[in-house]
N, CA, C and O atoms as a GROMACS GRO file, in nm:
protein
  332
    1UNK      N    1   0.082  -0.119   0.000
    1UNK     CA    2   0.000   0.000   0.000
    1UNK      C    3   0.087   0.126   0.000
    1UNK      O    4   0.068   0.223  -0.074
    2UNK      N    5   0.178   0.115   0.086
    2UNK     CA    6   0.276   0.276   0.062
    2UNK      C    7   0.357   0.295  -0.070
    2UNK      O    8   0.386   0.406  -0.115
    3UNK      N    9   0.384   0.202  -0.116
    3UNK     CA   10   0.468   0.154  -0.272
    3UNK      C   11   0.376   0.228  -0.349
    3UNK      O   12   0.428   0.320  -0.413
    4UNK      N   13   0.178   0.207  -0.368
    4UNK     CA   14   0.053   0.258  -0.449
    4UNK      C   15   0.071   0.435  -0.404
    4UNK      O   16   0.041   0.525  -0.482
    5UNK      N   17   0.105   0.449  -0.315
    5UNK     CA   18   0.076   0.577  -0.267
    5UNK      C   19   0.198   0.686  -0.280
    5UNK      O   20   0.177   0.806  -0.263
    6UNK      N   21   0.314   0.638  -0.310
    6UNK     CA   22   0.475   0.672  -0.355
    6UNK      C   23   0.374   0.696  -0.544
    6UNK      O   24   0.335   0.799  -0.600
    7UNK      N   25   0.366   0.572  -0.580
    7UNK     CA   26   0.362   0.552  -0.705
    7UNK      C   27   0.270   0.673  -0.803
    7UNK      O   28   0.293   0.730  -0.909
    8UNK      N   29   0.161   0.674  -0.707
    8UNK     CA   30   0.036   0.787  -0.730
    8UNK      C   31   0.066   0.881  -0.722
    8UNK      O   32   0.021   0.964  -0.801
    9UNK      N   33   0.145   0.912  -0.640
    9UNK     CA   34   0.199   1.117  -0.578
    9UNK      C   35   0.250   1.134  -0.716
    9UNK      O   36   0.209   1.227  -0.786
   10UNK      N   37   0.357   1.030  -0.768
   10UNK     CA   38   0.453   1.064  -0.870
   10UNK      C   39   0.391   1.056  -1.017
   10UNK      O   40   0.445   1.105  -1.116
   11UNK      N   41   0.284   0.995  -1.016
   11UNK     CA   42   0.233   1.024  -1.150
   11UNK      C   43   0.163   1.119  -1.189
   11UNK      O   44   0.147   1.166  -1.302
   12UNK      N   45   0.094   1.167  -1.022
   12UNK     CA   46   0.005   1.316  -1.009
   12UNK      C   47   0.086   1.440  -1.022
   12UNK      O   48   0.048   1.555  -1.046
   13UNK      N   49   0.238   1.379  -0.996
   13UNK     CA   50   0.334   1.507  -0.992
   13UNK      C   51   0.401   1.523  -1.154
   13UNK      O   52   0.456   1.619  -1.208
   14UNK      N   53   0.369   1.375  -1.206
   14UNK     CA   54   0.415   1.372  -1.354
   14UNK      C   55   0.573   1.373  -1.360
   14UNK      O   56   0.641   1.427  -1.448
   15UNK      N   57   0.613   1.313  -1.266
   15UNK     CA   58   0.773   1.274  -1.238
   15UNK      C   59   0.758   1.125  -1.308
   15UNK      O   60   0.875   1.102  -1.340
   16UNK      N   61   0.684   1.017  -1.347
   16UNK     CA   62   0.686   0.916  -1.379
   16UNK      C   63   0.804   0.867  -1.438
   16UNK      O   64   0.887   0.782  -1.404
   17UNK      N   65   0.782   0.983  -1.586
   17UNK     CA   66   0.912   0.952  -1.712
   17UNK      C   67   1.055   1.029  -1.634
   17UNK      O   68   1.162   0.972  -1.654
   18UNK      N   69   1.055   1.117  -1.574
   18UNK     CA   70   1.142   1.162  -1.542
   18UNK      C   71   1.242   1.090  -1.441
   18UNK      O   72   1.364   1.096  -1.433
   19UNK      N   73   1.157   1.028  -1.375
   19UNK     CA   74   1.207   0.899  -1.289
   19UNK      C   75   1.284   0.786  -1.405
   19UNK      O   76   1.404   0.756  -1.402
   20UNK      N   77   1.225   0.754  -1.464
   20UNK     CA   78   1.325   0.679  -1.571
   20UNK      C   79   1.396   0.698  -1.600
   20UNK      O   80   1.497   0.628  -1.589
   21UNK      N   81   1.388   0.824  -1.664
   21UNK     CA   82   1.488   0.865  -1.744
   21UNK      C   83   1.604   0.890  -1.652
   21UNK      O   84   1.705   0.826  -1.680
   22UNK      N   85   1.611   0.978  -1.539
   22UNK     CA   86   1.701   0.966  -1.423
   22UNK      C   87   1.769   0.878  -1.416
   22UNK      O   88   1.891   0.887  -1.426
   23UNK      N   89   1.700   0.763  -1.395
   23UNK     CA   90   1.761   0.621  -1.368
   23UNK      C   91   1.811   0.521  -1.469
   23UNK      O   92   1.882   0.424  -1.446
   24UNK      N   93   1.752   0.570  -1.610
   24UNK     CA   94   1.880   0.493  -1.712
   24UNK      C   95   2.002   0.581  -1.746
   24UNK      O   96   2.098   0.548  -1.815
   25UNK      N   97   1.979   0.703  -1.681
   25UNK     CA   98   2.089   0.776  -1.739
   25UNK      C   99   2.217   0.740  -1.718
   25UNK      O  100   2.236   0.712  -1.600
   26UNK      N  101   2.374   0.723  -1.831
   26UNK     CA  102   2.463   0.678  -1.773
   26UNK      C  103   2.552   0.764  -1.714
   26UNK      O  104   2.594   0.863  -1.774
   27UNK      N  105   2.594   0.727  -1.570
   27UNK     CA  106   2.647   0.815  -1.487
   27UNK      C  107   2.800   0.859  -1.558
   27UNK      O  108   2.840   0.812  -1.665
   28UNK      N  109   2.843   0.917  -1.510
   28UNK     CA  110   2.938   1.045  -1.614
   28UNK      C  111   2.933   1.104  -1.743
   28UNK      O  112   3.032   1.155  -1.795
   29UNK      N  113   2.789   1.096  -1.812
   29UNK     CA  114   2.802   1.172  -1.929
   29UNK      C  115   2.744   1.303  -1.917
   29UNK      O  116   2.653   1.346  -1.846
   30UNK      N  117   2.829   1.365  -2.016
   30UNK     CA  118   2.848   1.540  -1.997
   30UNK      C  119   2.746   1.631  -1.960
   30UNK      O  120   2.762   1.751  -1.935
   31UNK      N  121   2.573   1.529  -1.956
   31UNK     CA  122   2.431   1.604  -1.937
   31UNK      C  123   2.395   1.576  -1.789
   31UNK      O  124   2.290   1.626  -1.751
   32UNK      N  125   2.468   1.504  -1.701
   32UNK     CA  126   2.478   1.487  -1.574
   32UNK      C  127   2.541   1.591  -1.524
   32UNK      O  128   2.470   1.636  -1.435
   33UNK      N  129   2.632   1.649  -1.535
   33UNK     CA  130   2.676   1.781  -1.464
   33UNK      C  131   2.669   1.904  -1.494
   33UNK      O  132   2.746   1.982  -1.439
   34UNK      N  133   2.599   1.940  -1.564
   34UNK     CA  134   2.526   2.057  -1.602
   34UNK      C  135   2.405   2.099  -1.528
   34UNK      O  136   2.315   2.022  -1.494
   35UNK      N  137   2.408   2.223  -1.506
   35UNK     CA  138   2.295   2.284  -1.410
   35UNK      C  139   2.164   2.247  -1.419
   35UNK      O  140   2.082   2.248  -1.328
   36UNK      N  141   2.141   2.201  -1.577
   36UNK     CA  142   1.980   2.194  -1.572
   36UNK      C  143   1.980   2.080  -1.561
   36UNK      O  144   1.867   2.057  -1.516
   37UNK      N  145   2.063   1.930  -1.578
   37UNK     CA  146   2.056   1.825  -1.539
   37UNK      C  147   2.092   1.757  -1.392
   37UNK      O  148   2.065   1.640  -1.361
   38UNK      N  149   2.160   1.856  -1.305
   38UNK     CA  150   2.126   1.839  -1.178
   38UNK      C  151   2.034   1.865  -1.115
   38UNK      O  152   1.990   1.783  -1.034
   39UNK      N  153   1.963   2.019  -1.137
   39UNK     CA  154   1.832   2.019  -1.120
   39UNK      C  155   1.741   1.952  -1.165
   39UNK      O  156   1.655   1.959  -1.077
   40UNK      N  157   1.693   1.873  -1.266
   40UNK     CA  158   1.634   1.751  -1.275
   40UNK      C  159   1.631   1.689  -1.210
   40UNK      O  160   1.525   1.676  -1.148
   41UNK      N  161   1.753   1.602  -1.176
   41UNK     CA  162   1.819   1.500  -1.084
   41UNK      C  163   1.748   1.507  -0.922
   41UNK      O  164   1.690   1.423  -0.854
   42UNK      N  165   1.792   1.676  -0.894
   42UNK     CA  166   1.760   1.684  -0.756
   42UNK      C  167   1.615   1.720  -0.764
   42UNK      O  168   1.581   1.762  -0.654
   43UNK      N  169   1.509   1.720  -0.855
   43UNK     CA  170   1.378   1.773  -0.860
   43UNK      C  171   1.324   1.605  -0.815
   43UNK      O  172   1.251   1.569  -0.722
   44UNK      N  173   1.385   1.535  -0.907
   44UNK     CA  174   1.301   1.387  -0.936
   44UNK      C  175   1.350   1.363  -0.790
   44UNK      O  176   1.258   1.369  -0.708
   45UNK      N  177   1.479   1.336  -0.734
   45UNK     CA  178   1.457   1.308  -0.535
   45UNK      C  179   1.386   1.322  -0.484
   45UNK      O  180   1.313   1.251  -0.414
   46UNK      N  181   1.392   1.505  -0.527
   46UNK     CA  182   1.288   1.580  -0.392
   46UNK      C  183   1.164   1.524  -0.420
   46UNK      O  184   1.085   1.543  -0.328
   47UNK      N  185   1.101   1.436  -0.551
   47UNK     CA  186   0.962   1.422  -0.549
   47UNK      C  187   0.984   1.258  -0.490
   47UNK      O  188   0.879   1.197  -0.466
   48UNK      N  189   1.064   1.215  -0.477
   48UNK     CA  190   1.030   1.080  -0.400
   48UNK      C  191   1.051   1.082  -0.297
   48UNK      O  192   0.967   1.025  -0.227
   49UNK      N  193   1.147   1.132  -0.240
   49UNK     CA  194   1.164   1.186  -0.060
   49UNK      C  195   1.008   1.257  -0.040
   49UNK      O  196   0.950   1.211   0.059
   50UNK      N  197   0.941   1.347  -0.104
   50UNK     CA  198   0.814   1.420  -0.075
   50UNK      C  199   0.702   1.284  -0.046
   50UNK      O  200   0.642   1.280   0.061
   51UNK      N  201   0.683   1.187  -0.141
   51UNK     CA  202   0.606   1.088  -0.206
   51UNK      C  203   0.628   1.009  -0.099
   51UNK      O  204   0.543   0.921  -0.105
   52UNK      N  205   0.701   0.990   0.003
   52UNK     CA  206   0.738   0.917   0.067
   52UNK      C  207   0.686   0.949   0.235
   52UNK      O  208   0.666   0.884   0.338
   53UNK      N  209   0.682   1.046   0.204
   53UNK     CA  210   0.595   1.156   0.358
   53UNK      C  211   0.449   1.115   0.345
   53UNK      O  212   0.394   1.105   0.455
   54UNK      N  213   0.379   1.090   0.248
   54UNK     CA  214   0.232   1.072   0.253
   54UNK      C  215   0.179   0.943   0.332
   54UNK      O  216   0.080   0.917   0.400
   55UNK      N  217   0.293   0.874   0.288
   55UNK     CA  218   0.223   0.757   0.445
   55UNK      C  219   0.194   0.760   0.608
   55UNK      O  220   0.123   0.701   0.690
   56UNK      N  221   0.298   0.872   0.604
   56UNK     CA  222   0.327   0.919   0.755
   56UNK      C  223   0.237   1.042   0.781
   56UNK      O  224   0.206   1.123   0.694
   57UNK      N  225   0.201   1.046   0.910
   57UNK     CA  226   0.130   1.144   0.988
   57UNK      C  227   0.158   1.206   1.092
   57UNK      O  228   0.218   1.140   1.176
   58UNK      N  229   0.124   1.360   1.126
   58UNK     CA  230   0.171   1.415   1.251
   58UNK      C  231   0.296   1.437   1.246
   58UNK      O  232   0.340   1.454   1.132
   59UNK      N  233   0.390   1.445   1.352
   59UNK     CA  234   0.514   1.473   1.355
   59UNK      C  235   0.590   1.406   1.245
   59UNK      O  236   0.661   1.484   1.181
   60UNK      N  237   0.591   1.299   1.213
   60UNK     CA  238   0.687   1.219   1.162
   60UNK      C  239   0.699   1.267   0.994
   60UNK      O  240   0.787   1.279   0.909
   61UNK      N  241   0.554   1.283   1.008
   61UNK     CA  242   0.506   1.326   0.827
   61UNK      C  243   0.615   1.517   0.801
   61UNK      O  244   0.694   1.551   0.713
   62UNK      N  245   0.563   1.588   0.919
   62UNK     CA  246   0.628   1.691   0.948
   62UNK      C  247   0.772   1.697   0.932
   62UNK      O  248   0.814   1.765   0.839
   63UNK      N  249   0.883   1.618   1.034
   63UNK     CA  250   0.979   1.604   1.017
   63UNK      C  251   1.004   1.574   0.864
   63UNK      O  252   1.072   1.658   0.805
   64UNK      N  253   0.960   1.471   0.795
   64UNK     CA  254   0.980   1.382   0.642
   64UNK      C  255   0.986   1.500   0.596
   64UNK      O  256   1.095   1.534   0.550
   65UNK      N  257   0.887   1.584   0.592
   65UNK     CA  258   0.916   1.732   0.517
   65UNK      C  259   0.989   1.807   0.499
   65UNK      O  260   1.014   1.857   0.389
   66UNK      N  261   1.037   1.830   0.596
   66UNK     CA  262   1.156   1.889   0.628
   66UNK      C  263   1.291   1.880   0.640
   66UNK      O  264   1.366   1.975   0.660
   67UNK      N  265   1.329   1.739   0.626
   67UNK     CA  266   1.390   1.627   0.589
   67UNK      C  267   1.416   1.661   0.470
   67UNK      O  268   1.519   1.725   0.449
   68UNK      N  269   1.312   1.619   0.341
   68UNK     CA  270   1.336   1.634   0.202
   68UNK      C  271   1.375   1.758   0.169
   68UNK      O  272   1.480   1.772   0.107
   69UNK      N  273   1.298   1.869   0.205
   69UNK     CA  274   1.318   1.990   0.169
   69UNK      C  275   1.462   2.067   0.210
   69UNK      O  276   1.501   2.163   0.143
   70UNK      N  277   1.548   2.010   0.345
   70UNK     CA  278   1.698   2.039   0.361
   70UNK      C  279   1.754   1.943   0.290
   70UNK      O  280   1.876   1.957   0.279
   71UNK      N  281   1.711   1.855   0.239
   71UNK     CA  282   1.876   1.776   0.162
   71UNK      C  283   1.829   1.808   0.053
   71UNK      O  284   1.886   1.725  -0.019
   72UNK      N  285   1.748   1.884  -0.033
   72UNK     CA  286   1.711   1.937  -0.154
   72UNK      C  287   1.823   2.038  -0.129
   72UNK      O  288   1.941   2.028  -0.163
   73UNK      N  289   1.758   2.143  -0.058
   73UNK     CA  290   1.855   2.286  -0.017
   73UNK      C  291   2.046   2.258  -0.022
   73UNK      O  292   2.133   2.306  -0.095
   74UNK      N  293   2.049   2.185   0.062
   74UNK     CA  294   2.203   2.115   0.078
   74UNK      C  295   2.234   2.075  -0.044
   74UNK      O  296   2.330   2.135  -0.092
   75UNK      N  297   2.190   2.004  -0.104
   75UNK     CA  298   2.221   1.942  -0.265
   75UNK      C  299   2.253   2.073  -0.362
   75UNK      O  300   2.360   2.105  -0.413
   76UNK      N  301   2.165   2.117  -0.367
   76UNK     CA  302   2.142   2.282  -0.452
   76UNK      C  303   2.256   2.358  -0.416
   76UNK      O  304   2.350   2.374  -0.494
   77UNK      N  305   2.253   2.406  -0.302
   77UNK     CA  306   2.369   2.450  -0.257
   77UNK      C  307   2.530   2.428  -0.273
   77UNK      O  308   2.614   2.518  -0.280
   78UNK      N  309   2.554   2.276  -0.278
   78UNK     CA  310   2.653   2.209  -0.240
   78UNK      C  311   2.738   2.232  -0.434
   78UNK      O  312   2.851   2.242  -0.482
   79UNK      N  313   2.582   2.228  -0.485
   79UNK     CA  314   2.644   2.299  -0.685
   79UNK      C  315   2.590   2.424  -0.685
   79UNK      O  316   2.530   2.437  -0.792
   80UNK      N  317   2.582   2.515  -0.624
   80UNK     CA  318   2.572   2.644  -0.632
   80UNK      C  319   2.472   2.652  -0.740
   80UNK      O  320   2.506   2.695  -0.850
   81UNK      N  321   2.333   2.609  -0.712
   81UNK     CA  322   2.236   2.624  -0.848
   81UNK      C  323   2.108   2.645  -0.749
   81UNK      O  324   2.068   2.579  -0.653
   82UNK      N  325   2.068   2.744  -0.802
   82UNK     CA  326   1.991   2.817  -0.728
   82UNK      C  327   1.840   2.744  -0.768
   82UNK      O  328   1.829   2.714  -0.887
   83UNK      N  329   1.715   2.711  -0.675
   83UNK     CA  330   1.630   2.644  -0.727
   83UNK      C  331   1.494   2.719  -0.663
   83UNK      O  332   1.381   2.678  -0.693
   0.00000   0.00000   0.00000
């Protein structure tokens, strides 16, 4: 049931293909380190770290939030790409 509910956020968020594509991409080619392909990268996380809070409630769901949303920030930061 939390796997249906990950799965749903992300198709409502329309990260589906983007999730793929993320994940066949081969790691060191030249569209991986470029600004708009890290931001991709770190968009498609932040939507499964997010997707991943909907099971949880109250504090925990709270924390998850906040959670995703600093290692988004930290990530962004860490390549100086402003989001």
């Amino acid at each position: 049931m939390k796997n249906r509910a990950i799965i749903l956020t992300l198709a409502t968020l329309g990260f589906c293909g983007a999730t793929a594509d993320a994940m066949t991409s081969s790691p060191g080619s030249p569209a991986d380190f470029s600004p708009e392909g890290i931001r991709a990268t770190v968009a498609v996380k932040f939507a499964i770290d997010r997707a991943k809070c909907t099971a949880l409630s109250g504090y925990e769901r709270d924390s998850c939030v906040v959670a995703a949303h600093a290692t988004r920030s930290r990530t962004l930061m860490a390549y100086r790409i402003e989001g």
